[in-house]
N, C-alpha and C positions, 0 to 999 in steps of 0.2 A: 311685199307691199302691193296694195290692190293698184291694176293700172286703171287709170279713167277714161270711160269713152269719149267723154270731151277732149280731154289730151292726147288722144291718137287722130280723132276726125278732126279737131279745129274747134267743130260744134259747139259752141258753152253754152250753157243752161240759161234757159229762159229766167229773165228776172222782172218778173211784175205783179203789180199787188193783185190780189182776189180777195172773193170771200167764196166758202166755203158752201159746200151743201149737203146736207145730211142721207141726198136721194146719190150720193157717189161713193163708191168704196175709199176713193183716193181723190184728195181735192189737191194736192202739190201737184200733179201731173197734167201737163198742157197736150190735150186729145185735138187731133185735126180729124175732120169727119167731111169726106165726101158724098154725096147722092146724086145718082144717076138718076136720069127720067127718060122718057120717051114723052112723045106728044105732049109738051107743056112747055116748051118755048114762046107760045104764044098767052102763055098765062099772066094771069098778075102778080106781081114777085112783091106783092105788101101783106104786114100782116094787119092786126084791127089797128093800131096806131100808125099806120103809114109805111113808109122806107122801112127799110129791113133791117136790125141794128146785128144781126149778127152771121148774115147768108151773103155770101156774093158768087153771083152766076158765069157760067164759062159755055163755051161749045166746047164738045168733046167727040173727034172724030170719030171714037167706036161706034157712039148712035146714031140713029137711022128717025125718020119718023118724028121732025120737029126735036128731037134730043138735048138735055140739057144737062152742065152738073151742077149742081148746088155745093158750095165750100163754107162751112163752117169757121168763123173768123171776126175777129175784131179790128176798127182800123185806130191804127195809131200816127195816123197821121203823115201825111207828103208819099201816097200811095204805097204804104207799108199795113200789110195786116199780120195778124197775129192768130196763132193757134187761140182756141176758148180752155178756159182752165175754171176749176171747183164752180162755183155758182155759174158761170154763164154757159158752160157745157149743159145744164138742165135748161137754162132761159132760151137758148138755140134751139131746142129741141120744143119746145112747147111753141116758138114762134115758128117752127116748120109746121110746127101741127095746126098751126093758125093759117098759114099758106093755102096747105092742102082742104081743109074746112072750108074758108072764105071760095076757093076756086070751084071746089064741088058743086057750089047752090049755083054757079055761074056756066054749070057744061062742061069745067074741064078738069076729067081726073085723068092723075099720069098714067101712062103704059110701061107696066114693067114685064118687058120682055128679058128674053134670055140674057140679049145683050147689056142688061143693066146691073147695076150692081151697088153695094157700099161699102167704102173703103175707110177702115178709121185708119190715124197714126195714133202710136202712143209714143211720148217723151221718151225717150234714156238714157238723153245725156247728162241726166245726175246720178247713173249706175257707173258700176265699175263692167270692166269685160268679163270677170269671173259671175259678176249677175247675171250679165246677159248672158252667160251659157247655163245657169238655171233657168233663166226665163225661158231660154228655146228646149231646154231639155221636157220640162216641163208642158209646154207647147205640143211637142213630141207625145208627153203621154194623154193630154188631151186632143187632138189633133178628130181625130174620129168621132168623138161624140160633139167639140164643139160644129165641123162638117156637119151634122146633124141637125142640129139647134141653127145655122147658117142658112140650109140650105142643101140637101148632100147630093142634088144635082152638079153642085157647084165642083166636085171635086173632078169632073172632067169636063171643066172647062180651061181653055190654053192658058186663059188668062188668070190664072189661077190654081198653079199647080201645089197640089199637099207637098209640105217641106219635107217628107218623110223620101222623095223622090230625085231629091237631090243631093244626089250620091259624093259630086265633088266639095261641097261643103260642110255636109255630115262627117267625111274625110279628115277633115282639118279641122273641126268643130272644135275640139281638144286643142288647139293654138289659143283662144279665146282665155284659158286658166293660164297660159306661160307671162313671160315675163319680158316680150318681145315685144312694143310698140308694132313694128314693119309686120309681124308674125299674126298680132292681132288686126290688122288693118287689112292683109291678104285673104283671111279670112273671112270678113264684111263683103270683101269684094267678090267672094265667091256666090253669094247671093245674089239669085236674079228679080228683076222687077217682076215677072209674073209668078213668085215663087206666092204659096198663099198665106207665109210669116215672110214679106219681104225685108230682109238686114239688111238689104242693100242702101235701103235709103237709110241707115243710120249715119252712112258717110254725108250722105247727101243731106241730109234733113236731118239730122238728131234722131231719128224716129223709127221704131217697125210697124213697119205696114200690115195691115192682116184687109185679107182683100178678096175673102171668102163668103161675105153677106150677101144672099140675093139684093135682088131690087126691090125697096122697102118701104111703105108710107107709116108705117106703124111706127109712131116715136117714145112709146112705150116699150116696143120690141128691143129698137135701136139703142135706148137707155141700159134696156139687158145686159145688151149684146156689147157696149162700151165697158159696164163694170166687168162681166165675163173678165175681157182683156184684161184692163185694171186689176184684177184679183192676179194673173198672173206675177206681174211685175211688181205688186206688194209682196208676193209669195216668196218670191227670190229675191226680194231685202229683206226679210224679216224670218224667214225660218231658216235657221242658222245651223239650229242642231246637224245638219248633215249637210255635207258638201257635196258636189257636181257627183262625184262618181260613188258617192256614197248613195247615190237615191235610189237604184234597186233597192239596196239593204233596208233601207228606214221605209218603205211602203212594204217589204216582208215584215218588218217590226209592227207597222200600226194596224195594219192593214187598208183594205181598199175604201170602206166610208168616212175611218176615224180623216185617210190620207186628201180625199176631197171634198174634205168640211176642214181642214188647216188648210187647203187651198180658198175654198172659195165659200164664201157665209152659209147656211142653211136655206135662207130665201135662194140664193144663187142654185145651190146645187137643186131645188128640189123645180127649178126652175128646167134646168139642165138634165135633170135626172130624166129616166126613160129605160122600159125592159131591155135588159141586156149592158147596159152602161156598165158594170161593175166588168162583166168581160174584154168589151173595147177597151179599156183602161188599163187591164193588165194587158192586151194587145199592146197598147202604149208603152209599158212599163217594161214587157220582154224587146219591144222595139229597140228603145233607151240602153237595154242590156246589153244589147248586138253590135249599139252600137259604141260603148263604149270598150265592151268585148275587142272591137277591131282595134282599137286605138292600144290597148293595155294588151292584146297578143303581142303585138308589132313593138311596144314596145318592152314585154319582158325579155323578147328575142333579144334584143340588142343589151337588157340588163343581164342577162345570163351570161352573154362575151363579156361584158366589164364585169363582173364581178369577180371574174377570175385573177383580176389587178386588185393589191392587197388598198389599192386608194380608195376603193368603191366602197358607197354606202349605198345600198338600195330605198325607193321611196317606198316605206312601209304602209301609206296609205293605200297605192294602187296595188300593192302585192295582195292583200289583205281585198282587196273587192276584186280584183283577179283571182281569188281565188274562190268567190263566192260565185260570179258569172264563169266557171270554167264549169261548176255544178246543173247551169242553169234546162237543161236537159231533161232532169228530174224534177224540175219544179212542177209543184202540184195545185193546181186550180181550186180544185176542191177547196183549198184552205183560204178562199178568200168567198 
């Protein structure tokens, strides 16, 4: 039985009406969207109709230089706001791009320096935890070309390190498919806030963080860069055909363009695409291998001692891709 990430964090799913937009991969998902600025605290925070129906502003001590964030949000009343969902995720983004417009004829465009950056969340407290270990698996094999499309300065910055470097959570990763409430929830916690797929806020927020976009006035870019995400997290509800540790096998079956066009639309990928992407991605994909590899050495070791008790039945699924990453050595490039 799938456990739910709402039922382990608390978190329950956002319930409120929308409409939809044809410009989003995914209109059920409530996206939080921050933007960082420099020099534009002293801006005008309207857009052509006045007040702001969908931005509200913070100081944020990383910046320097008049700095400001902009949060992406709706209010619902008695100082409660709400993540934007389907239609008003595109309406926020065309009223930022009103902001920055209107201030430009006025002297002030923002400074994006190193120190800035944009942070979306995406929803997943209507996933299970066995999703969200495709979503991050997944994550995994795109991690390098999305860094790319982001920003790939970004990947050495503190405040934003690639997940691929976080050794103690990658570890336990494999807790996320069990059957452990406590087991799955140790796991979340092993997530740090500057990781650049932060799970940590899923306890905290419902949500993963991805926290690898430079600092950005392009709300076309940022539109991208939101379904990007989005394709993830529809990827891992809806392709079913192979399970968490089945995804070496099934990207050797389809191969590398049939496997990221069932990821992410054609507009998307050709968006994303760039010489060499097909390589980074099997980088991803031998990543994912390793690191499933560790979890299924460790534990055939322990299935090899019980099997020797006539009670054992071994799981024929991971023997079975154990035995395909044990090859993985001689995998040939060429064939993709």
């Amino acid at each position: 039985m799938a456990i739910s990430l709402s039922g382990v964090t608390g978190q329950k799913p956002m319930e409120v009406e929308f409409k939809g937009s044809e410009l989003l991969v995914c209109n059920r998902t409530a996206v939080g969207i921050e933007v960082e600025l420099e020099n534009f605290a002293n801006a005008s925070l309207q857009g052509k109709n006045g007040k702001l129906s969908y931005w509200q502003s913070t100081h944020d001590g990383s910046l320097k230089h008049n700095g400001i964030e902009l949060i992406g949000c709706v209010s619902a009343g008695s100082n409660i706001y709400l993540p934007l969902v389907g239609e008003n995720v595109v309406k926020g983004l065309e009223e930022l791009k009103e902001v920055f417009e209107l201030n430009e004829k006025h002297g002030y465009v923002p400074e994006l320096s190193e120190r800035t950056s944009v942070h979306v969340h995406i929803d997943v407290r209507d996933m299970s935890a066995e999703e969200l270990h495709r979503m991050l698996l997944l994550y995994l094999v795109f991690e390098i070309p999305l860094f790319k499309f982001a920003g790939e300065h970004r990947k050495n910055n503190a405040y934003c390190i690639p997940l691929a470097q976080n050794k103690m959570l990658l570890g336990r990763l494999d807790h996320l498919r069990g059957e452990s409430p406590s087991g799955i929830l140790t796991t979340i916690n092993q997530g740090t806030k500057y990781d650049a797929a932060n799970i940590y806020s899923v306890r905290q927020k419902g949500s993963v963080e991805f926290r690898m976009h430079e600092g950005c006035t392009d709300t076309g870019r940022l539109l991208n860069w939101i379904n990007l995400l989005l394709s993830l997290k529809v990827a891992a509800k809806t392709l079913t055909t192979w399970t968490s540790v089945q995804l070496p096998n099934y990207f050797s079956a389809v191969g590398s363009d049939e496997f990221m066009l069932q990821v992410f639309s054609p507009d998307l990928y050709r968006i994303l695409k760039y010489e060499g992407i097909e390589y980074d991605v099997l980088k991803g994909i031998r990543f994912c291998q390793d690191v499933l590899l560790d979890k299924l050495l460790s534990q055939y070791t322990s299935e090899h001692a019980l099997s020797q008790t006539s009670s054992y039945k071994g799981k024929q699924e991971d023997l079975i891709v154990y035995k395909f990453c044990s090859t993985k050595r001689s995998f040939n490039p060429e064939a993709f």
